[in-house]
C-alpha positions as CSV (number, residue, x, y, z in Angstrom):
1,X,23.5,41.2,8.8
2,X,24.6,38.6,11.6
3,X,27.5,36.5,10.5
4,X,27.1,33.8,8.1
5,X,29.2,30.8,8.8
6,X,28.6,27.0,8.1
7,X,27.6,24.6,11.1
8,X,25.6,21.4,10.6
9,X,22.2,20.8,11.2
10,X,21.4,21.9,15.1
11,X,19.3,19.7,17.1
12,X,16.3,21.6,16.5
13,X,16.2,21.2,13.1
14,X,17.0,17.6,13.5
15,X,14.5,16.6,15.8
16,X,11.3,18.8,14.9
17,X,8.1,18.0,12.8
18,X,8.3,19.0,9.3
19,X,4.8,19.4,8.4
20,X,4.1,22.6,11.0
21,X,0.5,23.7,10.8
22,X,0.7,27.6,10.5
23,X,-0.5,29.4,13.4
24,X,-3.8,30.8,13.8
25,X,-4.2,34.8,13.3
26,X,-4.9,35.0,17.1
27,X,-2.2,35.2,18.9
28,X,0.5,34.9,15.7
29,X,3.8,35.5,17.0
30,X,5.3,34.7,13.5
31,X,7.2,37.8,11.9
32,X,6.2,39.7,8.7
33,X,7.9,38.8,5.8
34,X,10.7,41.7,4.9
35,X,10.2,44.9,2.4
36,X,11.3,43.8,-1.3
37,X,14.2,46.0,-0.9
38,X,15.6,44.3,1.9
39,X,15.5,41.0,0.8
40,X,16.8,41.8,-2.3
41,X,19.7,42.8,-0.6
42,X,19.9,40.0,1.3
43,X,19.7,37.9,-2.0
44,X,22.5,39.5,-3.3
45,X,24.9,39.0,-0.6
46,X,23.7,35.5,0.0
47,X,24.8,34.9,-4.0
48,X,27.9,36.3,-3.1
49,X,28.6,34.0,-0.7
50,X,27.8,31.2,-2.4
51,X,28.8,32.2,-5.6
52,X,30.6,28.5,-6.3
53,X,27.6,26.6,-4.9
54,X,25.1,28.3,-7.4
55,X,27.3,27.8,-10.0
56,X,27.2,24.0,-9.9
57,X,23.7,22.5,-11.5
58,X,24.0,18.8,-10.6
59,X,21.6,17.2,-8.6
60,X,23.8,16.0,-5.4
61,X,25.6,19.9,-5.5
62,X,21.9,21.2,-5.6
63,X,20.6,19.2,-2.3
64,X,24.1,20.4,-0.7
65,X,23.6,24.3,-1.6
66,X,19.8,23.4,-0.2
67,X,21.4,22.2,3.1
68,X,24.0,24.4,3.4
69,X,21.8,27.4,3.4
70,X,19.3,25.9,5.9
71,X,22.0,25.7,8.0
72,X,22.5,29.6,7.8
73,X,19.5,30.1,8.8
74,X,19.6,28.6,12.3
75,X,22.5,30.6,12.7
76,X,21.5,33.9,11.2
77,X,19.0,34.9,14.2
78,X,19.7,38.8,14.2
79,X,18.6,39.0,10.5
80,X,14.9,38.4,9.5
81,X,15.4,39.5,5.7
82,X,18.3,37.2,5.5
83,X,16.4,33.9,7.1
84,X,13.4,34.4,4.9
85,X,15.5,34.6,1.8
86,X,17.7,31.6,3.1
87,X,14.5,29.9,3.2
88,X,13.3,30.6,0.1
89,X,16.9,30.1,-1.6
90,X,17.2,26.5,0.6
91,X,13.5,25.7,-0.6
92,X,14.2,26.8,-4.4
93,X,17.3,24.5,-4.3
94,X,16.1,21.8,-3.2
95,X,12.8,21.9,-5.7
96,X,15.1,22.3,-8.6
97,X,17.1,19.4,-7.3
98,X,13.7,17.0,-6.8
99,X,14.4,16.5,-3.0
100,X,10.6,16.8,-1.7
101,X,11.7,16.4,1.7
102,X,14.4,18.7,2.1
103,X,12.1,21.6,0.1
104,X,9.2,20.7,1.8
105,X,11.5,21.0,5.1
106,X,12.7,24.2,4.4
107,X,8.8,25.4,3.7
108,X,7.9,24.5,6.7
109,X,10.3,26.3,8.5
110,X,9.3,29.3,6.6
111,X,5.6,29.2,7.7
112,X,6.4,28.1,11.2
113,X,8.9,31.8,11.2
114,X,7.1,33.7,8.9
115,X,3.4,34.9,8.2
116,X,3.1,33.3,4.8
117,X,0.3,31.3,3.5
118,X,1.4,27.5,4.1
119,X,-1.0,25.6,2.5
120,X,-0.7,28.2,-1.2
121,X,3.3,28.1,-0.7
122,X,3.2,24.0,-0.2
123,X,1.3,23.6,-3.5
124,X,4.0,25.6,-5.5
125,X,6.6,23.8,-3.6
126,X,5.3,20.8,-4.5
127,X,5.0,21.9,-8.1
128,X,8.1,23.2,-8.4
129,X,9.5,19.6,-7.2
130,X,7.5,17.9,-9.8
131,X,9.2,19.6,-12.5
132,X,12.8,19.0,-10.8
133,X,12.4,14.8,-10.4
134,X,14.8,13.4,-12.2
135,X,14.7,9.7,-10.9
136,X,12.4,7.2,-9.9
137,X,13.5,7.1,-6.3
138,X,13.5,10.5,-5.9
139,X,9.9,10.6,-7.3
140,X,8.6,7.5,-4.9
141,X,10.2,9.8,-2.2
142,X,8.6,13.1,-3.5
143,X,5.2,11.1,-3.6
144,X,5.3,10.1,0.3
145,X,6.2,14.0,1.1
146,X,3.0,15.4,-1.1
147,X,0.4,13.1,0.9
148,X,2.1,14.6,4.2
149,X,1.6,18.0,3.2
150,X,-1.8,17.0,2.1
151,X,-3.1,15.9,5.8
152,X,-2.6,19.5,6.9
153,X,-4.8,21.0,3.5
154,X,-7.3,18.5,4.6
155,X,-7.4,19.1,8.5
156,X,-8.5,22.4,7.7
157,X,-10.6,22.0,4.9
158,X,-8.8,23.2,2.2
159,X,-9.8,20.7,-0.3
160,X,-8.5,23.8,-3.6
161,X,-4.9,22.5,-1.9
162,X,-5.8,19.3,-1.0
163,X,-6.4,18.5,-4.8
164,X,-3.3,20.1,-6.0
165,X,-1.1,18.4,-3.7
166,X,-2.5,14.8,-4.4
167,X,-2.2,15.8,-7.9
168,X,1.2,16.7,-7.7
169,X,1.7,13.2,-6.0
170,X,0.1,11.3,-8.9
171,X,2.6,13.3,-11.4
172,X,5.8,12.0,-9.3
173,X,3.9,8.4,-9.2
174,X,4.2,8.6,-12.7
175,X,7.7,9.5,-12.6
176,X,8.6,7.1,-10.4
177,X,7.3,4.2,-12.7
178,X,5.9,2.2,-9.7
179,X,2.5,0.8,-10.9
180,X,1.4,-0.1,-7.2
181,X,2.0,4.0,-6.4
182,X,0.8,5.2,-9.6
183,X,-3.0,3.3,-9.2
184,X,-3.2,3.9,-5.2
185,X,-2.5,7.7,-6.1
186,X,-5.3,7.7,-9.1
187,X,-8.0,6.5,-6.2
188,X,-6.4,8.9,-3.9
189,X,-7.0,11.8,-7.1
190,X,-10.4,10.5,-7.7
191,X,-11.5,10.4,-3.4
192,X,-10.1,14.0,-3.0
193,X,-11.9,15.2,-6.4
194,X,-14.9,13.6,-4.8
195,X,-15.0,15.5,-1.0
196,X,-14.0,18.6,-3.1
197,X,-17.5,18.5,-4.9
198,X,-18.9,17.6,-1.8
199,X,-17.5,19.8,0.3
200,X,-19.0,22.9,-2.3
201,X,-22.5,21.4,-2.3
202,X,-23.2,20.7,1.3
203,X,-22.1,24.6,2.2
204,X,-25.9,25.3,2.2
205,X,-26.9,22.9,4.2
206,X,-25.0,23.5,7.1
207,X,-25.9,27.0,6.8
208,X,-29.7,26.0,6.9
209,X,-29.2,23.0,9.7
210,X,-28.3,26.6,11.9
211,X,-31.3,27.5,11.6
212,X,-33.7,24.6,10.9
213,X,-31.7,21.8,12.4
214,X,-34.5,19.3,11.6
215,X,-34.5,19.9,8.2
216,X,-34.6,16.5,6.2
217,X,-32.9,17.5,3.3
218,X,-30.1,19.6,4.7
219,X,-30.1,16.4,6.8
220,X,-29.4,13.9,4.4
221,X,-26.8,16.7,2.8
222,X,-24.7,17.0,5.4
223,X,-25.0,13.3,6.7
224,X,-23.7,12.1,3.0
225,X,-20.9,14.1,3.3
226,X,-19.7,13.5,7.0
227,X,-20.3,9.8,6.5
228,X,-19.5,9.3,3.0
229,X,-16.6,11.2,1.4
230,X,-15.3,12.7,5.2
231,X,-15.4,9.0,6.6
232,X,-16.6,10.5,10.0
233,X,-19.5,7.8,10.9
234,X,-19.8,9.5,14.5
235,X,-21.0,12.6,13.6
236,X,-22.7,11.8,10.2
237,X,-24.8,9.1,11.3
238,X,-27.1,11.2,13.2
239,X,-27.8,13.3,10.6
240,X,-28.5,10.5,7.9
241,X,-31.0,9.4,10.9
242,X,-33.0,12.6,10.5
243,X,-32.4,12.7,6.6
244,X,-35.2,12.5,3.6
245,X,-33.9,9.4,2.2
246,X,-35.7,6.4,4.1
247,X,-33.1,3.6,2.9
248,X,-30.1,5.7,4.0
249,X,-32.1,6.3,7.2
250,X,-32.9,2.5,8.3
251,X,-29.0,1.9,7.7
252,X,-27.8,4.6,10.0
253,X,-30.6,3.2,12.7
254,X,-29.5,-0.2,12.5
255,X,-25.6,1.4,12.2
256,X,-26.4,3.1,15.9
257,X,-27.9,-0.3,17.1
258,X,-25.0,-2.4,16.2
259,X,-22.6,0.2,17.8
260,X,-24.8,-0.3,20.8
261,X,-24.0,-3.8,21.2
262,X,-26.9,-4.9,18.8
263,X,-27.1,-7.3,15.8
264,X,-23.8,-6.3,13.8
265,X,-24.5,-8.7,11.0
266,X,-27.3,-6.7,10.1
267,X,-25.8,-3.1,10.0
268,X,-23.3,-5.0,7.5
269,X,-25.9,-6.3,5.6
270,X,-27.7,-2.6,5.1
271,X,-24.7,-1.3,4.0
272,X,-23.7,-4.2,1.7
273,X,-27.2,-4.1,0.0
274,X,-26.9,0.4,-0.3
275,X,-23.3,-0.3,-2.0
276,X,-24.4,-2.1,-4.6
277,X,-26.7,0.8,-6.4
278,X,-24.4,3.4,-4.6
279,X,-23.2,6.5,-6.7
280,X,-19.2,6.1,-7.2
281,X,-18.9,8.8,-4.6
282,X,-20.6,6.9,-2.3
283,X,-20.0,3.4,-2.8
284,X,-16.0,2.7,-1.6
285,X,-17.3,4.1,2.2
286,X,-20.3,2.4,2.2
287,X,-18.1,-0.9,1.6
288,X,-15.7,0.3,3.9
289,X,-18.7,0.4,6.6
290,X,-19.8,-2.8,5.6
291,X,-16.3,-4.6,6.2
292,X,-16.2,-2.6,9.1
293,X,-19.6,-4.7,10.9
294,X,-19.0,-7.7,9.1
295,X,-15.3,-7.9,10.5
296,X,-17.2,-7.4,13.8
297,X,-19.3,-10.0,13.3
298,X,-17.9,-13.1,11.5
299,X,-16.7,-14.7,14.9
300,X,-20.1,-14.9,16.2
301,X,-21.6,-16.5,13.3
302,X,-21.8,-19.6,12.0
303,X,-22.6,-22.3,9.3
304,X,-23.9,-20.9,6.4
305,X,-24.4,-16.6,7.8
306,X,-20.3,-17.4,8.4
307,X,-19.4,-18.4,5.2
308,X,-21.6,-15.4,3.6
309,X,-19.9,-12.9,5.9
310,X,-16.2,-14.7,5.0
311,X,-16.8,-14.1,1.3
312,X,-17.8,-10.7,1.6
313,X,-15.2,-9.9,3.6
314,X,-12.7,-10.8,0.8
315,X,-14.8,-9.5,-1.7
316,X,-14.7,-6.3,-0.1
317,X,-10.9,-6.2,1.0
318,X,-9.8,-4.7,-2.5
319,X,-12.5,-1.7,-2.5
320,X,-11.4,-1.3,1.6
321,X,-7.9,-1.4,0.8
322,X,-7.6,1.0,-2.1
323,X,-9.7,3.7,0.3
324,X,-6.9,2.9,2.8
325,X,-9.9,2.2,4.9
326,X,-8.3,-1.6,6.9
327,X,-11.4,-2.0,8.3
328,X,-12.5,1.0,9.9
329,X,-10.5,-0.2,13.6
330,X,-10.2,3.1,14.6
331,X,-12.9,2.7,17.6
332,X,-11.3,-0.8,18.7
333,X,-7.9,0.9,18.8
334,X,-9.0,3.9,20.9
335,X,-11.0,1.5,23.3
336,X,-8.0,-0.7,23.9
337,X,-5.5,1.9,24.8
338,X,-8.3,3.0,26.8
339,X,-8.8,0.4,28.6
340,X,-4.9,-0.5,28.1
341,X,-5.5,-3.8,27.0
342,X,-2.4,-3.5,25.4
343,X,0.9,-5.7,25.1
344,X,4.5,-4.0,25.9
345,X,7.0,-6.4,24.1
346,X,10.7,-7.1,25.7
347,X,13.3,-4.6,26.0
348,X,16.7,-5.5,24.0
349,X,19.4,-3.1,24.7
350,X,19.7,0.1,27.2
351,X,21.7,-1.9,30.0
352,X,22.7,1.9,31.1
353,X,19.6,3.7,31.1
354,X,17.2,3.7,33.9
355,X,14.3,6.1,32.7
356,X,11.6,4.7,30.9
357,X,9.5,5.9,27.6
358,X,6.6,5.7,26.1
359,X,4.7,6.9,23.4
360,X,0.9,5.0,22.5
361,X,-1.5,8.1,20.9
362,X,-4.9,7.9,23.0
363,X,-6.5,8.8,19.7
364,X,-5.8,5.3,18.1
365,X,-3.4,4.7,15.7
366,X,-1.0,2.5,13.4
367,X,2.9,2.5,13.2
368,X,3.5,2.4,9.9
369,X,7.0,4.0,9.9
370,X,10.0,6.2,11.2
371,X,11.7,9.4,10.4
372,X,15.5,9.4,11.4
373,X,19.0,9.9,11.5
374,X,22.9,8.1,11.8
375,X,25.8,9.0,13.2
376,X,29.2,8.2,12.9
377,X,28.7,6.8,8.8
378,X,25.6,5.5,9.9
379,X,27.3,3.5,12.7
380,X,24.3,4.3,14.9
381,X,21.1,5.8,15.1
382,X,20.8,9.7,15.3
383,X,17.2,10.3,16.1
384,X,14.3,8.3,15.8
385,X,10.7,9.7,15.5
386,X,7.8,7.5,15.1
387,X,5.5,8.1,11.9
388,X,1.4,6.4,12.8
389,X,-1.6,6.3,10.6
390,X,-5.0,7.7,12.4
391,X,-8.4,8.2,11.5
392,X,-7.8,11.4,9.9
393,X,-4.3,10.8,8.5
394,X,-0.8,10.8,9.3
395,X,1.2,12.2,12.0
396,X,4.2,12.4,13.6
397,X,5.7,11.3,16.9
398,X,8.2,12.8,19.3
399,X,12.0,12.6,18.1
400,X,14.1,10.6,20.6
401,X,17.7,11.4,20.6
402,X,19.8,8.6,20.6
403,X,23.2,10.4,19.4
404,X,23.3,13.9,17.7
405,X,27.2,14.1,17.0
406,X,27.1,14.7,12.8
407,X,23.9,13.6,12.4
408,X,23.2,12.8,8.9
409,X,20.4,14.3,7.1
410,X,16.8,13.2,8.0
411,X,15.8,10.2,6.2
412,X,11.8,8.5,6.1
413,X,11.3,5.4,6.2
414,X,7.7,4.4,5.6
415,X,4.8,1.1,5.1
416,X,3.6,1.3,1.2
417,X,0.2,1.2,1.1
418,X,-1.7,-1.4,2.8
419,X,1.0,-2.2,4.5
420,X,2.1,-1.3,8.8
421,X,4.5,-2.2,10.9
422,X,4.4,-5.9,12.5
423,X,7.6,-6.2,14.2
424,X,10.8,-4.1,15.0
425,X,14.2,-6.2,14.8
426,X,16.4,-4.0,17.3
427,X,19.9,-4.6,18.6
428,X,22.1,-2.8,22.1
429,X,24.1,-3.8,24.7
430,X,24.3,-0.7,27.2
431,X,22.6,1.1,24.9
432,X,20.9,1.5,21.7
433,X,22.6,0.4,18.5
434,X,20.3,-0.7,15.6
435,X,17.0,-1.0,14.8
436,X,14.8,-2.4,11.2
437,X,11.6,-2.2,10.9
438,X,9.4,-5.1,9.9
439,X,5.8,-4.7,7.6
440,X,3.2,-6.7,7.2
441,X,0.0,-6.3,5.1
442,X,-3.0,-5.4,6.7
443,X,-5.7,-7.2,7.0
444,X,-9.6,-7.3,8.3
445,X,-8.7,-8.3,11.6
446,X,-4.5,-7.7,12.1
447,X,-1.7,-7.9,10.4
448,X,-1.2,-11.1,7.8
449,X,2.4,-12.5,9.1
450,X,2.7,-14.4,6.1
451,X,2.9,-11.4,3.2
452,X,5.7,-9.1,5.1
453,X,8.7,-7.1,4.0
454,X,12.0,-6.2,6.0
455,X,12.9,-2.1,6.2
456,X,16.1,-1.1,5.5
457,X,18.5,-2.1,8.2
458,X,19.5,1.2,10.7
459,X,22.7,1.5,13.0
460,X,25.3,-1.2,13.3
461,X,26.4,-4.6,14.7
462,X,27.0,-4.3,18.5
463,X,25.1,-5.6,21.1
464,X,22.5,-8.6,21.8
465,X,19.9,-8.8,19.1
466,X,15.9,-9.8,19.3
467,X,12.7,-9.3,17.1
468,X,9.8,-8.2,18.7
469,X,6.3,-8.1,17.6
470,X,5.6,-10.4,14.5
471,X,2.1,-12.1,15.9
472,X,-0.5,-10.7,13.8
473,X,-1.4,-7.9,16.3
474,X,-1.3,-4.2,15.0
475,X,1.8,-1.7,16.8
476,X,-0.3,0.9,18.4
477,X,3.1,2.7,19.9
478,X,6.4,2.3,21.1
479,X,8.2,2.6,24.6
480,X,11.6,1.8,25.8
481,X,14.1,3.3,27.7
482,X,15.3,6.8,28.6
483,X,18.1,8.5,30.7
484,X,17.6,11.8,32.6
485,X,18.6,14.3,29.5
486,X,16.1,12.5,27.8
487,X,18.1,10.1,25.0
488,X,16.8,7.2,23.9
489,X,18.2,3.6,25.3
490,X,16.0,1.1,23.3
491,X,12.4,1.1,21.4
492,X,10.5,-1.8,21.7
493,X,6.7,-1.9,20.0
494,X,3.4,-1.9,22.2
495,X,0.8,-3.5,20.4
496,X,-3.2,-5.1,20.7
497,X,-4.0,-8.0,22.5
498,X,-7.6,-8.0,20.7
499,X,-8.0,-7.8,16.7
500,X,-5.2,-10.4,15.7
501,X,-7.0,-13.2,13.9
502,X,-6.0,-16.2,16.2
503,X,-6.3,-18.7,13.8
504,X,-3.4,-17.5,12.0
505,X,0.1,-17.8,12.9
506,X,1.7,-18.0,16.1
507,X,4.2,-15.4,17.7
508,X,7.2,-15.1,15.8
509,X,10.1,-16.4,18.0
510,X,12.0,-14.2,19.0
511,X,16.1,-14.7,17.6
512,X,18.1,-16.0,20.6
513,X,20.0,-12.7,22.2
514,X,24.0,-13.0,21.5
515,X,26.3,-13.1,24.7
């Protein structure tokens, strides 16, 4: 077996994205896993090894065994029975020790190497976690990590996984005796539990639209379910269109219209009116929808059709908010980077670096959080990698590299719910020293500047100092700047020009830069 030695955490471990989708059969270059006998041999020899750090049980010598032996496996490249079973041992570790992250972390790395089942492995990891949480942080944490892994069951429809995951959140929400978490994750239970059903029923009836694609009742199916528990108006509106339900039909008609530039008021006013005798399945998107037109169309309005659409608009905000929906933006963010109607705030720091960066998905998103590292006791920042919110979940940036001498372990930093980030506080000189984000709530239009919270503060002291963003407009991306290996000099948000309410607060001055 090649060499087992300790080294840290290379680069590729630091900077990578955790929640790897397996790859497809075609074309899988991922190895088998081992024959029994060999890995129990491997086992054994790892125990050896190790024989100290098994023997310790406490929570912090847990995570470090966990770490230690993902380090192995970077370094045990000549040996496949020995990095699967570092894998599993770095996984186990880390489960029994409630670290989500770190045992999710080591999953992935197993799926990404090995042809394993990811979404079946993630749902025992995740299990296994459950029953090693121990604190309320560590739970909060563990909660954030299960509705990761759940993007990836859902992107493929695996709604079996999908369920077990977000039910394997709401059991650390509970441990982690945050009320706000616990209720966001029941809805979040209840919505999956919902397309689940669905997703069983409607089976038929995309079978038969092959066939018969006219057919009103296969129709009306599969336009429910695209529109209603999928959230995915483009395609499900045509089908509700050609559907046997005439209400549901006149909606989507009047939906197209108001998409086309037509009366908005009055696709908000169809959906409004179906809510309010909607089945529970139905009812949260259809109010999502109908924030979504009235949101569109309250500027235009006025006297007494302004107040009505200003009232249902907060009336609404609670049903929108606990779907996660923010007022179904999507289509205005995608347009604007489009169109790059966008707004690149002021660069603070990387005085030395002459490259630029950017990073703005064309797909539309939300910033709504980092992943990263420290160096030197947290001095500076390691790595940064941006964390946005799309229309079909979260995902993950590139990592920029600021400094990767003893990096310290990844940490997340993330928005709770409902909330994104306004504005970054950032500090540097000739380069890049410290960074914090800033969240605000979101709103119907924006970002409310009034109800905001600061993220923990990341790096050091040195340099001049600024905050940028903080106007009400929602951070679409980042850019900065670079030097030709690629490390990172300064971040600096890139955000709207267009859904901000302007009758809200000003820009945020910016603190005055220190000599």
């Amino acid at each position: 077996m090649g060499k087992l030695r300790f080294a840290m955490l290379s680069l590729s471990l630091i900077g990578m994205i955790f929640l790897v989708s397996a790859p497809s059969s075609q074309g899988d270059e991922r190895a088998a896993v081992p024959p029994t006998a060999d890995l129990a041999k491997a086992e054994a020899l790892i125990k050896d090894i190790f024989k100290a750090e098994y023997a310790k049980t406490k929570t912090a010598d847990r995570v470090a065994l966990a770490v230690k032996l993902l380090e192995q496996f970077d370094e045990s490249k000549d040996d496949q029975a020995a990095r699967y079973v570092l894998l599993r041992e770095s996984r186990d570790a880390a489960a029994k020790a409630g670290d989500a992250d770190m045992a999710m972390r080591a999953l992935d790395l197993m799926v990404k190497t090995f042809k394993v089942d990811a979404n079946e492995l993630r749902l025992a990891t995740a299990n296994q976690v459950v029953a090693g949480l121990t604190t309320p942080a560590s739970a909060l944490a563990a909660v954030d990590v299960f509705l990761n892994a759940l993007e990836d069951a859902k992107a493929v429809d695996d709604w079996k996984t999908a369920l077990g995951l977000v039910k394997a959140a709401d059991a650390a929400a509970v441990k982690s005796k945050s009320a706000t978490s616990a209720t966001a994750i029941r809805a979040k239970v209840k919505e999956i539990e919902f397309i689940k059903a669905e997703s069983e029923k409607v089976k038929p009836s995309f079978a038969a639209l092959k066939t018969t694609p006219d057919d009103p009742a296969a129709n009306l199916a599969v336009g429910r379910y695209l529109c209603f528990a999928r959230q995915d108006w483009d395609a499900g509106l045509a089908h509700l269109a050609k559907g046997s339900d005439e209400k549901l039909k006149e909606a989507a008609a009047k939906d197209v219209k108001a998409a086309g530039g037509a009366d908005k008021l009055t696709a908000g006013d169809a959906w409004y009116d179906l809510s309010a005798k909607a089945d529970a399945g139905a009812k949260p998107a259809m109010q999502g929808r109908a924030m979504h037109w009235y949101s569109e169309a309250v500027d235009s309005q006025t006297g007494l059709n302004k107040t009505k659409i200003e009232k249902r608009i907060e009336e609404l905000k609670t049903a929108v908010e606990t779907k996660g929906d923010k007022g179904m933006i999507w289509s205005t963010i995608k347009n604007a980077v489009a169109d790059k109607d966008l707004k690149e705030w002021e660069i603070v720091g990387g005085g030395f670096f002459k490259e630029t960066y950017d990073e703005i998905p064309k797909e539309g998103a939300i910033l709504i959080g980092f992943v990263y590292t420290t160096v030197q006791n947290g001095k500076y920042p390691g790595s940064v990698q941006p964390i946005f919110l799309t229309a079909k979940g979260e995902v993950k940036g590139r990592s920029y590299i600021n400094n990767d001498r003893n990096a310290s372990p990844v940490q997340t930093v993330k928005a709770k719910p409902g909330y994104a980030v306004g504005a970054i506080y950032t500090r540097g000189g000739g380069g890049f020293d410290a960074f914090q984000p800033i969240f605000m709530k979101m709103s119907g239009k924006g970002l409310d500047t009034s109800d905001k919270y600061d993220g923990p503060m990341i790096g050091g002291t040195g340099g001049g100092e600024g905050t940028l963003g903080g106007d009400g407009n929602l951070i679409v991306g980042i850019h900065g700047k670079t030097n030709a290996k690629g490390q990172m000099g300064s971040i600096s948000p890139v955000s709207l020009k267009v859904i901000a309410d302007t009758t809200g607060p000003g820009p945020k001055k910016k603190k005055k830069l220190k000599q």
